[in-house]
C-alpha positions in Angstrom: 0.0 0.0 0.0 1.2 3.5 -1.0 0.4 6.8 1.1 1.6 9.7 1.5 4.6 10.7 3.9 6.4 13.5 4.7 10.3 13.1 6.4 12.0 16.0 8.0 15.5 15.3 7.7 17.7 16.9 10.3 21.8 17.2 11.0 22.0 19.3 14.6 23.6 21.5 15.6 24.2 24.4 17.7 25.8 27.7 15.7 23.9 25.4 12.4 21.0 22.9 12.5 20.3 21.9 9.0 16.6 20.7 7.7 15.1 19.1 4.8 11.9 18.1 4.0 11.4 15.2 1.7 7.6 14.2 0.5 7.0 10.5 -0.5 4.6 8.7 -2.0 5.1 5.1 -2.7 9.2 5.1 -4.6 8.0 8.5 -5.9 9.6 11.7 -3.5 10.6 15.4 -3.9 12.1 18.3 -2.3 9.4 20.1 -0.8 12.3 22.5 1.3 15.3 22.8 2.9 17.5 25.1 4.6 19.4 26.0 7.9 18.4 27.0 11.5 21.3 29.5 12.3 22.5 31.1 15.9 24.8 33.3 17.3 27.9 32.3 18.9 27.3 35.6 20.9 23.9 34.3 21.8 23.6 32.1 25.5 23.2 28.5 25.4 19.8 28.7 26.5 18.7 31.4 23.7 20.3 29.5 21.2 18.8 26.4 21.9 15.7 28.2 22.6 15.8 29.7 18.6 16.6 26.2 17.2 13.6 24.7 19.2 11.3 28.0 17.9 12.4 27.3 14.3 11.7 23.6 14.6 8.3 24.0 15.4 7.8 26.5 13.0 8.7 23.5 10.9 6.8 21.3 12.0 3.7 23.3 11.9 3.9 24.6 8.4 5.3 21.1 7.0 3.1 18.5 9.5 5.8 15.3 8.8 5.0 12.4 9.6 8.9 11.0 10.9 11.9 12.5 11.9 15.3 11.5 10.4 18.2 13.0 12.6 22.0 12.3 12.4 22.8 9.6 15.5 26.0 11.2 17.4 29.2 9.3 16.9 32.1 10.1 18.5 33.7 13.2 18.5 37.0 14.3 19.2 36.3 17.2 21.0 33.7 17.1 24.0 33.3 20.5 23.7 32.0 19.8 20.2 29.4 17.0 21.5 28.0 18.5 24.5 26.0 21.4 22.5 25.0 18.6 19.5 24.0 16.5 21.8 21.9 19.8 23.7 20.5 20.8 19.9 19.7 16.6 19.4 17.7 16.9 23.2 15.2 20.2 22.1 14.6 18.6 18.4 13.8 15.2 19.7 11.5 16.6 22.6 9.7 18.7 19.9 9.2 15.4 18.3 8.0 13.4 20.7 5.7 16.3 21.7 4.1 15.8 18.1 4.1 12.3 18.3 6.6 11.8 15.2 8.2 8.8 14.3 11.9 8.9 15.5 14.4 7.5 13.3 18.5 7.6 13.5 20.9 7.4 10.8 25.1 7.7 11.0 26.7 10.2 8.3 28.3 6.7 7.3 24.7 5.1 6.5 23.7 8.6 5.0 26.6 8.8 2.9 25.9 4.7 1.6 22.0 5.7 1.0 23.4 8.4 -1.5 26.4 7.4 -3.3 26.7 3.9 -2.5 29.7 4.2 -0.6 29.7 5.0 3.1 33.3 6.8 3.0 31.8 9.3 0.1 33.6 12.5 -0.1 31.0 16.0 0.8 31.0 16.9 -2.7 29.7 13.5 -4.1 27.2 13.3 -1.4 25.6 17.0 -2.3 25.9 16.0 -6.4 24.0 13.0 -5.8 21.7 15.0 -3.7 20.8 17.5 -6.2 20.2 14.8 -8.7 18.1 12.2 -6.5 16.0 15.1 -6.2 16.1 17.0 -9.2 17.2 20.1 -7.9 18.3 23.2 -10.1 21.8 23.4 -8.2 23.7 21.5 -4.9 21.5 22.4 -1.9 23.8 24.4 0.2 25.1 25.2 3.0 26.5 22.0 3.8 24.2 21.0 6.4 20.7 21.4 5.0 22.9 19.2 2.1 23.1 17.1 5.0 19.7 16.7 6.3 19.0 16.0 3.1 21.0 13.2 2.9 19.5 11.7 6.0 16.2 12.2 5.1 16.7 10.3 1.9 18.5 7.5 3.6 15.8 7.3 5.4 13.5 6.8 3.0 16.3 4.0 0.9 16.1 2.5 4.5 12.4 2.0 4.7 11.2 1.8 1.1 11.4 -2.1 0.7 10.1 -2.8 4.3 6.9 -1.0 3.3 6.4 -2.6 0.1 
């Protein structure tokens, strides 16, 4: 059975949380938006976190998606690095649940595989195969909403033939 679904796709982050939104229907699917929740580095933690849950709502309202695909935190190098991802991660999942979404988590590595076929793909061939998976004009930038898309779609690669 085919119906209608609509992903948000999401890489966190504190100074940049990138989206995309990805409609399906059946193998069918297209861009329906993407972008980048942006704060200052002058900003608190708590305002900046505050602004990225804000925007994700907004999201959610105008876009009503039925499952959220977020980037799963591997390790990092730097703890400093992890602590406010992992903060960002904590206000979008929270929104989720508060909507009741579906709650899905995906490693760059399985994002990067969905995509290109190849889990150690460079940026670059990640955001070309992006733009044509979804026949977009140009390579959805900046990096992150690129991103999001990416997990979004791998998402969908993931789920497609357990639905079917």
């Amino acid at each position: 059975m085919n119906k209608k679904e609509v992903i948000i796709g999401i890489d966190p982050g504190t100074a940049i949380t990138g989206y995309g939104i990805i409609e399906t229907y059946g193998r069918n699917y297209k861009c329906l938006d993407y972008g980048v929740i942006e704060t200052s580095s002058k900003w608190k933690e708590e305002k900046r976190l505050e602004k990225i849950g804000a925007d994700f709502k907004d999201l959610l309202i105008k876009y009503t998606p039925d499952i959220l695909a977020i980037e799963s935190l591997f390790f990092f190098k730097n703890a400093k690095t992890a602590i406010p991802v992992s903060q960002a991660r904590g206000v979008i999942l929270m929104s989720a649940a508060q909507k009741g979404l579906e709650v899905h988590e995906y490693t760059p590595l399985q994002a990067k595989s969905a995509t290109v076929g190849y889990g150690r793909a460079e940026k670059k061939q990640v955001q070309e195969m992006i733009k044509i998976l979804l026949g977009l004009r140009e390579i959805p930038k900046p990096d992150d909403a690129a991103d999001a898309l990416a997990i979004a779609i791998c998402h969908i690669s993931t789920n497609q033939f357990i639905q079917s």
